[in-house]
py3Dmol code that shows the C-alpha trace and the ligand (Angstrom):
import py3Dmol

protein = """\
ATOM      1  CA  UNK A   1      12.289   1.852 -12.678  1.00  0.00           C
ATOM      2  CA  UNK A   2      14.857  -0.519 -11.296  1.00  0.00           C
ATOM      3  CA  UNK A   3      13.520  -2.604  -8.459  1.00  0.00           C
ATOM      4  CA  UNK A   4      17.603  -1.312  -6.712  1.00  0.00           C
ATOM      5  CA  UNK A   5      16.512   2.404  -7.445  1.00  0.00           C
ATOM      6  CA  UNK A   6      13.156   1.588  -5.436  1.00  0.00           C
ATOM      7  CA  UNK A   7      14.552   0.155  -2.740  1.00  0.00           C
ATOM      8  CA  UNK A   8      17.704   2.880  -2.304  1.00  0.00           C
ATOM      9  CA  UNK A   9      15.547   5.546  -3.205  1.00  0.00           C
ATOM     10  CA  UNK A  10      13.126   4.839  -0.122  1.00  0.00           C
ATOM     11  CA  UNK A  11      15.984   3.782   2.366  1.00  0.00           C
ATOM     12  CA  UNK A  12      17.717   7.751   1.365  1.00  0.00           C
ATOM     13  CA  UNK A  13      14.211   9.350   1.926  1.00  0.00           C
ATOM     14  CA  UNK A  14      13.592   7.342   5.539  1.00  0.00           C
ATOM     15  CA  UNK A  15      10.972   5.463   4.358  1.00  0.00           C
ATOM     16  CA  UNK A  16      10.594   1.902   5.235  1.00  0.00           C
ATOM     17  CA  UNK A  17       8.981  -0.663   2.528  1.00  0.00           C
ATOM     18  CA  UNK A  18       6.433  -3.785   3.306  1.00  0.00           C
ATOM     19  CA  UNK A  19       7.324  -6.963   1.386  1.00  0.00           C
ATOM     20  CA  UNK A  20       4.830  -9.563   1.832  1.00  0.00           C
ATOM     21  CA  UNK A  21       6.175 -12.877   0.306  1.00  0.00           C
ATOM     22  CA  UNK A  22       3.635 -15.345  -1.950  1.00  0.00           C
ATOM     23  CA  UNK A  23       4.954 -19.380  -1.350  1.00  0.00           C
ATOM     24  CA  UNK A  24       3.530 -20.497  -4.993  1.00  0.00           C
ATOM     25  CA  UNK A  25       2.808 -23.553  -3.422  1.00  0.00           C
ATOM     26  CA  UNK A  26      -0.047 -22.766  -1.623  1.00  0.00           C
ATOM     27  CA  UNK A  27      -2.585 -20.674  -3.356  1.00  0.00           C
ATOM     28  CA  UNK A  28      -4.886 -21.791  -5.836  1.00  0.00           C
ATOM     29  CA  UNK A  29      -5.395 -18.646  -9.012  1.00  0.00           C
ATOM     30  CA  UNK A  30      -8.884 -17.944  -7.458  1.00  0.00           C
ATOM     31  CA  UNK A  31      -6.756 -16.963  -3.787  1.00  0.00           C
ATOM     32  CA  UNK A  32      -3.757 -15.729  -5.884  1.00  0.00           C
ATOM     33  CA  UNK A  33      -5.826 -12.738  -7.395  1.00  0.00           C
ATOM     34  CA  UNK A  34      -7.515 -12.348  -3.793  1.00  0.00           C
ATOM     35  CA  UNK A  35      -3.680 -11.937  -2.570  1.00  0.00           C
ATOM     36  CA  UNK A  36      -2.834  -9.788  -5.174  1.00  0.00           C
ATOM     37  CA  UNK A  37      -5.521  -7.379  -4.342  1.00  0.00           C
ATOM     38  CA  UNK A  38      -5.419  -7.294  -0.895  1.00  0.00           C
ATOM     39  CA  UNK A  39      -1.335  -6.520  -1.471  1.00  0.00           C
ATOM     40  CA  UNK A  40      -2.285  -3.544  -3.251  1.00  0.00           C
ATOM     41  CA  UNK A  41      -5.406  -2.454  -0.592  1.00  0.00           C
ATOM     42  CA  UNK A  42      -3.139  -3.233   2.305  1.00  0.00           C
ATOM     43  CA  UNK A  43      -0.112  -0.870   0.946  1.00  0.00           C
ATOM     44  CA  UNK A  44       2.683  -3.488  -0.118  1.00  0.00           C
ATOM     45  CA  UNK A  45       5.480  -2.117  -1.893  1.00  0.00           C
ATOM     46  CA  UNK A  46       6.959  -5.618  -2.922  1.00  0.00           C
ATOM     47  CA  UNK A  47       6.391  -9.075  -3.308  1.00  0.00           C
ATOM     48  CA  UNK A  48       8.841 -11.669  -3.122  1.00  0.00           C
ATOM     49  CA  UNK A  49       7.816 -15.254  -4.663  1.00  0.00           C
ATOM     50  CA  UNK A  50       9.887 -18.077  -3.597  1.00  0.00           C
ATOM     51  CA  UNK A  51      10.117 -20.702  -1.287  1.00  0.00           C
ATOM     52  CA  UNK A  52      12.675 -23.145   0.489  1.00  0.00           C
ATOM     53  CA  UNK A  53      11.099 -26.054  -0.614  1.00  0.00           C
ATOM     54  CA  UNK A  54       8.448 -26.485  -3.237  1.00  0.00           C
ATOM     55  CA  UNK A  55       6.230 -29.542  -3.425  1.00  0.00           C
ATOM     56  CA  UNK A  56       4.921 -28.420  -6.997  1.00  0.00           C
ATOM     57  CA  UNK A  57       5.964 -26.960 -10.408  1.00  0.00           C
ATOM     58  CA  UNK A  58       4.208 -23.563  -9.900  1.00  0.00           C
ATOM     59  CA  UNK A  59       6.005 -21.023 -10.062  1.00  0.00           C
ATOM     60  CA  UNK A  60       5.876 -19.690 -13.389  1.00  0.00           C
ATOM     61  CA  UNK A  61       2.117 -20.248 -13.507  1.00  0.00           C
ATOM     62  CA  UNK A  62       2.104 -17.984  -9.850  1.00  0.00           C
ATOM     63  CA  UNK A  63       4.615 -15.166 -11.222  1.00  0.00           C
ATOM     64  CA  UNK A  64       2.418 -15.513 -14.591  1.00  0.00           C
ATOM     65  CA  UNK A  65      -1.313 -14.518 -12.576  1.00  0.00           C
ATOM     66  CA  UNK A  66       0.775 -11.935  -9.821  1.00  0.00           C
ATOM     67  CA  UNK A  67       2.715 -10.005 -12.322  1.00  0.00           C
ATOM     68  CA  UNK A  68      -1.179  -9.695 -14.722  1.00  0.00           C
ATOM     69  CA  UNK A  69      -2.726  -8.371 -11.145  1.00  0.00           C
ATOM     70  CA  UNK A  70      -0.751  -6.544  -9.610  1.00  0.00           C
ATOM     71  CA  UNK A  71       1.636  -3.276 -10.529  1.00  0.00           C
ATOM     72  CA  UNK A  72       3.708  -3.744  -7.378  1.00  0.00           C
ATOM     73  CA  UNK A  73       7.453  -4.994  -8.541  1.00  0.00           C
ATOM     74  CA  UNK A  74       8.210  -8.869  -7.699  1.00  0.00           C
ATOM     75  CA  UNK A  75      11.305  -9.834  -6.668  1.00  0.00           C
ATOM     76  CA  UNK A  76      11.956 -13.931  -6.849  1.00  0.00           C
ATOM     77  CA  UNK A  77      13.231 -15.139  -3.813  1.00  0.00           C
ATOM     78  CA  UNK A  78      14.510 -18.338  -4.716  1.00  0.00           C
ATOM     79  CA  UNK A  79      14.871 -21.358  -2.440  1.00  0.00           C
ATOM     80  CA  UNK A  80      16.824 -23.035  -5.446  1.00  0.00           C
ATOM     81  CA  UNK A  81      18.755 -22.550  -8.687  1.00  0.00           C
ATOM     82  CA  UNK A  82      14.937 -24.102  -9.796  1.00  0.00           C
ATOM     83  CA  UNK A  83      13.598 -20.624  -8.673  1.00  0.00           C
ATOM     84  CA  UNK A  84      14.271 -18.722 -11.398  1.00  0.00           C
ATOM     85  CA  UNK A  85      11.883 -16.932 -13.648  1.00  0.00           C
ATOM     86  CA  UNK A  86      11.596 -14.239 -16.537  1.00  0.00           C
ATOM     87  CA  UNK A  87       8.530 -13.372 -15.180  1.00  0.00           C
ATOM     88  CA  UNK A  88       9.512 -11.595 -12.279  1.00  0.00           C
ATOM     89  CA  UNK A  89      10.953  -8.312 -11.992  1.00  0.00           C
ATOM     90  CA  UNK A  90      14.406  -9.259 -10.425  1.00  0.00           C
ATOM     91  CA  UNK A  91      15.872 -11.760  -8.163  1.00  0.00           C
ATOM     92  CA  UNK A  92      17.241 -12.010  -4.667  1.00  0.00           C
ATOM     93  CA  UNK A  93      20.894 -13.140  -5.472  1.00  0.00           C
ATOM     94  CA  UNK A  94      21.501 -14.891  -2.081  1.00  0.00           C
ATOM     95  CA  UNK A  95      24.276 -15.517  -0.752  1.00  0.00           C
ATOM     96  CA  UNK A  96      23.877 -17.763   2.396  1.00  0.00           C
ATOM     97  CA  UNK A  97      26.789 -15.979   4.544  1.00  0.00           C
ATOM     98  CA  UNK A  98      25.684 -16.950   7.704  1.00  0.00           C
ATOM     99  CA  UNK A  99      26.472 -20.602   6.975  1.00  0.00           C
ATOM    100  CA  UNK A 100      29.252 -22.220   5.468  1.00  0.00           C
ATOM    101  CA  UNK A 101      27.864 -24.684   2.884  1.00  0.00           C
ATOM    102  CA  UNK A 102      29.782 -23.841  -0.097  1.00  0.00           C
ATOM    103  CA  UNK A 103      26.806 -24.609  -2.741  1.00  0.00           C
ATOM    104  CA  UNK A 104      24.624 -21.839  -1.078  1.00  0.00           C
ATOM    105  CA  UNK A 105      27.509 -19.618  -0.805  1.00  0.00           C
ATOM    106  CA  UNK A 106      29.114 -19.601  -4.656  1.00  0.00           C
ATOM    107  CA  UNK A 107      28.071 -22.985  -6.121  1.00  0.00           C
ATOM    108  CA  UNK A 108      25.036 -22.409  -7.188  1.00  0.00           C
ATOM    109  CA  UNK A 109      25.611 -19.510  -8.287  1.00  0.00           C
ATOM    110  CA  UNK A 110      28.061 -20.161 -10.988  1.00  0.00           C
ATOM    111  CA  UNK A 111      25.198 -22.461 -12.064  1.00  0.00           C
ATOM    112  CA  UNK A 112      22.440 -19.784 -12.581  1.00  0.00           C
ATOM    113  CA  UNK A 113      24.827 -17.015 -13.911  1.00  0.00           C
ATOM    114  CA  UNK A 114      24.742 -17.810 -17.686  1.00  0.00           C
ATOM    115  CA  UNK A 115      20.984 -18.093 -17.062  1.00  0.00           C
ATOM    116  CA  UNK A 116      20.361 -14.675 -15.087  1.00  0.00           C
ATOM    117  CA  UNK A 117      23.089 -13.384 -17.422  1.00  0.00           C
ATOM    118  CA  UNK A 118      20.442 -14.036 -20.976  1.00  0.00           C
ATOM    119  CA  UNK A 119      17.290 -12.744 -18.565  1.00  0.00           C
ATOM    120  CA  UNK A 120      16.280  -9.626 -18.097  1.00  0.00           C
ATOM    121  CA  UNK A 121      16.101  -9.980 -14.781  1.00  0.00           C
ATOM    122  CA  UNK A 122      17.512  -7.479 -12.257  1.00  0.00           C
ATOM    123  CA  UNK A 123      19.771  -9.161 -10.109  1.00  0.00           C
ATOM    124  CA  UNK A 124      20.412  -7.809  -6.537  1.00  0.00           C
ATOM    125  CA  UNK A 125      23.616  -8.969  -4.903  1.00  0.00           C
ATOM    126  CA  UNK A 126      21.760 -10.160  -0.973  1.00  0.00           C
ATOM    127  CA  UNK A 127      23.729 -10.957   2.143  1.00  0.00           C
ATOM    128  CA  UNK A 128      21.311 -14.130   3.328  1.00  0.00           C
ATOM    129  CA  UNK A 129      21.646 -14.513   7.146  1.00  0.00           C
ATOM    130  CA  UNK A 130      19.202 -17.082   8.547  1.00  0.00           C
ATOM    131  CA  UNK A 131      18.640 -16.622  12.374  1.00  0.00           C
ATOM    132  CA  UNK A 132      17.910 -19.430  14.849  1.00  0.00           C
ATOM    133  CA  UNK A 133      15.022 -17.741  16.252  1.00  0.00           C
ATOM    134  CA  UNK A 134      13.908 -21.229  18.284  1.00  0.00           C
ATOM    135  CA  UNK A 135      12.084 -22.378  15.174  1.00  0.00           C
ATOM    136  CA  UNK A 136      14.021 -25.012  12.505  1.00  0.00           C
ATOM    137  CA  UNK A 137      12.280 -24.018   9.572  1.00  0.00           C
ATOM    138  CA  UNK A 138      12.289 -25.087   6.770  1.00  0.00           C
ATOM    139  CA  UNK A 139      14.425 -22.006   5.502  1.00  0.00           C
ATOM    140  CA  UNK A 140      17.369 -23.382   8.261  1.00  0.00           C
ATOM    141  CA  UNK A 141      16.751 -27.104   7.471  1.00  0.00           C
ATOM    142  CA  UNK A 142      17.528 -26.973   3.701  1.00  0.00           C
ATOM    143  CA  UNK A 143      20.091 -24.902   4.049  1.00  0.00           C
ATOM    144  CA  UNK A 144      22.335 -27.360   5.812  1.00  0.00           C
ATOM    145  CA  UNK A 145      24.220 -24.887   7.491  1.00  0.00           C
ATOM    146  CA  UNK A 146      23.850 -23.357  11.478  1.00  0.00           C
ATOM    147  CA  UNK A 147      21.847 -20.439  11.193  1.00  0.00           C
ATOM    148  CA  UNK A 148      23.221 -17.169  13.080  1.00  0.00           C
ATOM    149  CA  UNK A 149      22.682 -17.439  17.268  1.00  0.00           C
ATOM    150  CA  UNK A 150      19.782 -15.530  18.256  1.00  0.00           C
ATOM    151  CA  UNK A 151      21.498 -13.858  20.867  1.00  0.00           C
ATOM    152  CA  UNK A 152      24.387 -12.790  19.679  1.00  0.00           C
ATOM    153  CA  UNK A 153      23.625  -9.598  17.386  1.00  0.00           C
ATOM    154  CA  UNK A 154      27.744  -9.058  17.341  1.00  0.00           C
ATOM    155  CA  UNK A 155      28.526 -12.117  15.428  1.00  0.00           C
ATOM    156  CA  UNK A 156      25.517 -10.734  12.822  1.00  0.00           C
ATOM    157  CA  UNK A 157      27.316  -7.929  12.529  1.00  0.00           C
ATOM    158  CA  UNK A 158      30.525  -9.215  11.711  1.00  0.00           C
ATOM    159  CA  UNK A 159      28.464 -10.915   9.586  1.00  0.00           C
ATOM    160  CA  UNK A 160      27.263  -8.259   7.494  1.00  0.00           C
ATOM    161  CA  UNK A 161      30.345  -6.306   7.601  1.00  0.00           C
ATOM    162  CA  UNK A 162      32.213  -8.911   5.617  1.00  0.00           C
ATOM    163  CA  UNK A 163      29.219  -9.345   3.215  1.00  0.00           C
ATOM    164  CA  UNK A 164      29.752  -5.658   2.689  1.00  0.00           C
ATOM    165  CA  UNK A 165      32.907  -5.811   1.763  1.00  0.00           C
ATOM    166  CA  UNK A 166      32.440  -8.582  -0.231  1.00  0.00           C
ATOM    167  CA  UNK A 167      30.177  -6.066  -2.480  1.00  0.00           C
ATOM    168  CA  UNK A 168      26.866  -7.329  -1.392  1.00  0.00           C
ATOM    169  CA  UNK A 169      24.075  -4.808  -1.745  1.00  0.00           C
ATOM    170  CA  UNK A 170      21.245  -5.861   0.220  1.00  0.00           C
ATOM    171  CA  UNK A 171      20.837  -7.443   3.767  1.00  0.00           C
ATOM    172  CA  UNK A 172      18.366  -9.824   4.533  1.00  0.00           C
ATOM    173  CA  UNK A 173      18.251 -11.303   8.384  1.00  0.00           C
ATOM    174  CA  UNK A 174      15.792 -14.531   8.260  1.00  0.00           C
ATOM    175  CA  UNK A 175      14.441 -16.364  11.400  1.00  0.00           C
ATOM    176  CA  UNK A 176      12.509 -18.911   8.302  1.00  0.00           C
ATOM    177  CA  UNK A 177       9.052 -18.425   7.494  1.00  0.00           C
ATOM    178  CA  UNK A 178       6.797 -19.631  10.095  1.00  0.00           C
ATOM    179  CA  UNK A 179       9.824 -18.783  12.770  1.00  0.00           C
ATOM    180  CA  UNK A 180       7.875 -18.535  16.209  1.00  0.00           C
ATOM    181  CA  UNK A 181       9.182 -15.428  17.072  1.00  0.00           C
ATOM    182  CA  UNK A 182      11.314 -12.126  15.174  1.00  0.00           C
ATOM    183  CA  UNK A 183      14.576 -11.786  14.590  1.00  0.00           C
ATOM    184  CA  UNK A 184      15.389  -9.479  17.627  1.00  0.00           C
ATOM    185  CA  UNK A 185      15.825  -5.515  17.453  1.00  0.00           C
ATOM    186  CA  UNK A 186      18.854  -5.645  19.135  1.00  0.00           C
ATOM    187  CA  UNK A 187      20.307  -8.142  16.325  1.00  0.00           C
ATOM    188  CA  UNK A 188      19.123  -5.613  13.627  1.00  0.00           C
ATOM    189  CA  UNK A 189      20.532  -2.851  15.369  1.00  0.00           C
ATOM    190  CA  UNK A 190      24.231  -4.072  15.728  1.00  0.00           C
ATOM    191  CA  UNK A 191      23.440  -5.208  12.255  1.00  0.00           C
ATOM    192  CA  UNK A 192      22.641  -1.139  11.335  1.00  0.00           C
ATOM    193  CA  UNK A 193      25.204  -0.286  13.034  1.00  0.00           C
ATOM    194  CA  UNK A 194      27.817  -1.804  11.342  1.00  0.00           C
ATOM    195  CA  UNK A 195      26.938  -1.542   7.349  1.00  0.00           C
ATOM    196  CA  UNK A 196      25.070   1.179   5.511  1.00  0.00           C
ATOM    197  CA  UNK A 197      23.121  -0.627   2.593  1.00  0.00           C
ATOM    198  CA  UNK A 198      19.481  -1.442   3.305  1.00  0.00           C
ATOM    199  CA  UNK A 199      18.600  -4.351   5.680  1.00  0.00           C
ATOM    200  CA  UNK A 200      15.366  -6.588   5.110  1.00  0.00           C
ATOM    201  CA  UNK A 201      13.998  -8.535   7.718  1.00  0.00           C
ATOM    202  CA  UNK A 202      11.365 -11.393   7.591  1.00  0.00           C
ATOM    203  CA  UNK A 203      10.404 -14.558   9.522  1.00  0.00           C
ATOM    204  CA  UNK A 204       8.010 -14.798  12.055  1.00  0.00           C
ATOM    205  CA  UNK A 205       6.597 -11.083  12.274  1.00  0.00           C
ATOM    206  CA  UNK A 206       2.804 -11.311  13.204  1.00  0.00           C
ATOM    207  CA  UNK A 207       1.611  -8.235  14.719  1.00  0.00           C
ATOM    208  CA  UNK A 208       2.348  -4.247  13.895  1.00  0.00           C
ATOM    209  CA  UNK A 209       4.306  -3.923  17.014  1.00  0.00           C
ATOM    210  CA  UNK A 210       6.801  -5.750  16.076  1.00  0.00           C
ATOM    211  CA  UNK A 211       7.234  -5.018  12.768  1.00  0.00           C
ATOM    212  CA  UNK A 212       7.506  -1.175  14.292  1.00  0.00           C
ATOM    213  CA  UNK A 213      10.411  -2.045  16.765  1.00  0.00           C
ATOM    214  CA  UNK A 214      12.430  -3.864  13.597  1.00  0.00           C
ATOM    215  CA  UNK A 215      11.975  -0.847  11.831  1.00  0.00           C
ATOM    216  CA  UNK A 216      12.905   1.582  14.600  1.00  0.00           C
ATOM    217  CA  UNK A 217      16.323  -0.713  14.809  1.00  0.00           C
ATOM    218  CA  UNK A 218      17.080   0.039  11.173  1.00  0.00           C
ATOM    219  CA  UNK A 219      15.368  -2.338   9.079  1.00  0.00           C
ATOM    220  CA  UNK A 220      13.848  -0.792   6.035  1.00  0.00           C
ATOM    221  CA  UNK A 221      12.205  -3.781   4.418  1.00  0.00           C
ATOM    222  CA  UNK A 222       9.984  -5.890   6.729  1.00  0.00           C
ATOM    223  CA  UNK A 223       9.394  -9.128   5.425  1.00  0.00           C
ATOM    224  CA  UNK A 224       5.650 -11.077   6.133  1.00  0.00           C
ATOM    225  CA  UNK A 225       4.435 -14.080   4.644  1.00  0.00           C
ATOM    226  CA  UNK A 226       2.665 -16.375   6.758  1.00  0.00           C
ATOM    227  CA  UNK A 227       0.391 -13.547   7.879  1.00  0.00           C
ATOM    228  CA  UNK A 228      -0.465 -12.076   4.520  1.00  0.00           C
ATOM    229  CA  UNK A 229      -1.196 -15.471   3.038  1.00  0.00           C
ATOM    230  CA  UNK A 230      -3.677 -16.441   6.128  1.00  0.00           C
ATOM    231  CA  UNK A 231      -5.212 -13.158   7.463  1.00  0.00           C
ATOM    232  CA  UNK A 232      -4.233 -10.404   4.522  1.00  0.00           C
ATOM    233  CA  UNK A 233      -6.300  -7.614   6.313  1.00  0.00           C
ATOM    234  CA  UNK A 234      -3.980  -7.833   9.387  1.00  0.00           C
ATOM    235  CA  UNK A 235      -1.205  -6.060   7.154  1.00  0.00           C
ATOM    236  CA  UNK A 236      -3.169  -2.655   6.796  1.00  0.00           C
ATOM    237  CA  UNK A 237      -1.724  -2.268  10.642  1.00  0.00           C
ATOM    238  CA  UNK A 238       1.538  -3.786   9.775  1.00  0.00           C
ATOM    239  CA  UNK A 239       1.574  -1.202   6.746  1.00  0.00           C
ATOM    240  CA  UNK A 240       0.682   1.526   8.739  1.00  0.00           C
ATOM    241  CA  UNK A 241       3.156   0.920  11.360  1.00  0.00           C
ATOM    242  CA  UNK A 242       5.662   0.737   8.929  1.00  0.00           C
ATOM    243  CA  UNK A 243       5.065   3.698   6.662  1.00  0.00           C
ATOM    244  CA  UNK A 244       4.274   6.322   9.526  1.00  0.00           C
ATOM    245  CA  UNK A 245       7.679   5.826  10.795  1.00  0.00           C
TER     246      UNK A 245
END
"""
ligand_1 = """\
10
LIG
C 10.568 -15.942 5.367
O 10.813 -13.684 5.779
C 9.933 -14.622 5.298
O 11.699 -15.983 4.575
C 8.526 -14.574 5.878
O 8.331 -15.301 7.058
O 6.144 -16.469 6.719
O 7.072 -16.164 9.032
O 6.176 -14.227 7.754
P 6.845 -15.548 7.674
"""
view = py3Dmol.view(width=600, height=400)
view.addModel(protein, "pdb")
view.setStyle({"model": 0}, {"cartoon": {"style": "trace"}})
view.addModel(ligand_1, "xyz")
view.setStyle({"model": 1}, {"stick": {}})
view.zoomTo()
view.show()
């Protein structure tokens, strides 16, 4: 099935997906396989694989070891036009609409059609809106663009409402991995409020709480990374309060 029909099919039943999110930097194959386990244990329904800034050529070698141990879909999540990989399942076509650096918003784009366009990768049209959650990450730093005010969930949702008209499909509100706190429930909410596609949500979730109150805002993905890759057996909580909402 189509990674699209996965995601809208859970978002029309109510039920809200866990995405934990592999930087191919940083594991070795041994802690790779680990991951890829404890993703499956731990009730993941995606993986993303990407990063904002990768120190090493390992990507295809990551999506090569993920995609033989796992049978969850993977989704590349590409920091760069560099990101982009047969081996995965689809991409994240992102679309950086919070800022207005023109490469992240079309230009680079235009440069990876022809080579999406000869893949067989599913490509899924995402609204990218980094949030300044108090954190520069490296997400906001390479982006060279201001990322969305924390505290003001109206201009998100203006936001979102012109990336739906634009024909984006998907939603995804960032505080940056390693952000030292959420993007806040009130932001998702005005953000829920004012389009109808599914919303993703990722950066700086730690704890089951919080990854309940984005949820009970109107996320239906919840992003974690930083979590999963340190302390994998925190996300059977995380799972649980996602999925028993
Ligand atoms: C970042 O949403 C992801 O793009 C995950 O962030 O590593 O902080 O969980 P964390």
């Amino acid at each position: 099935p189509k990674v699209s029909h996965i995601i809208d099919g859970a978002q029309q039943r109510g039920k809200k997906m866990l995405a934990v999110l592999i930087d191919p930097d940083k594991p070795s194959e041994k802690e790779l396989i680990e991951l890829c386990t404890k993703a499956s244990e731990n009730g993941a329904d995606l993986i993303f694989v990407g990063g904002s800034l990768l120190s090493r050529d390992s990507l295809e070698e990551c999506l090569r070891t993920v995609k033989a141990h796992t049978s969850i879909p993977v989704l590349l999540f590409p920091g760069s036009v560099l990101q982009i990989s047969d081996q995965a399942d689809g991409i994240l076509f992102l679309s950086l609409i919070s800022g207005r650096n023109p490469d992240l918003l079309i230009g680079n784009h235009v440069i990876a059609a022809p080579y999406l366009k000869s893949s067989k990768l599913e490509v899924l049209p995402t609204a990218y809106m980094l949030v300044d959650c108090g954190t520069t990450t490296t997400a906001i730093y390479m982006s060279n663009s201001k990322a969305l005010p924390y505290e003001k969930p109206d201009i998100a949702a203006c936001t979102a409402m012109a990336g739906e008209f634009l024909g984006l499909r998907y939603f995804y509100l960032d505080g940056g991995s390693g952000a030292s706190k959420s993007v806040s429930p009130q932001m998702v909410k005005a953000v829920r409020k004012s389009i109808d596609r599914p919303i993703i949500v990722g950066g700086g979730i730690r704890d089951a709480a919080t990854a309940r109150a984005l949820v009970e805002a109107g996320a239906d993905v919840i992003v974690v990374g930083n979590l999963f890759e340190q302390n994998p057996e925190a996300m059977a909580d995380i799972a649980e309060a996602i999925h028993s909402f």
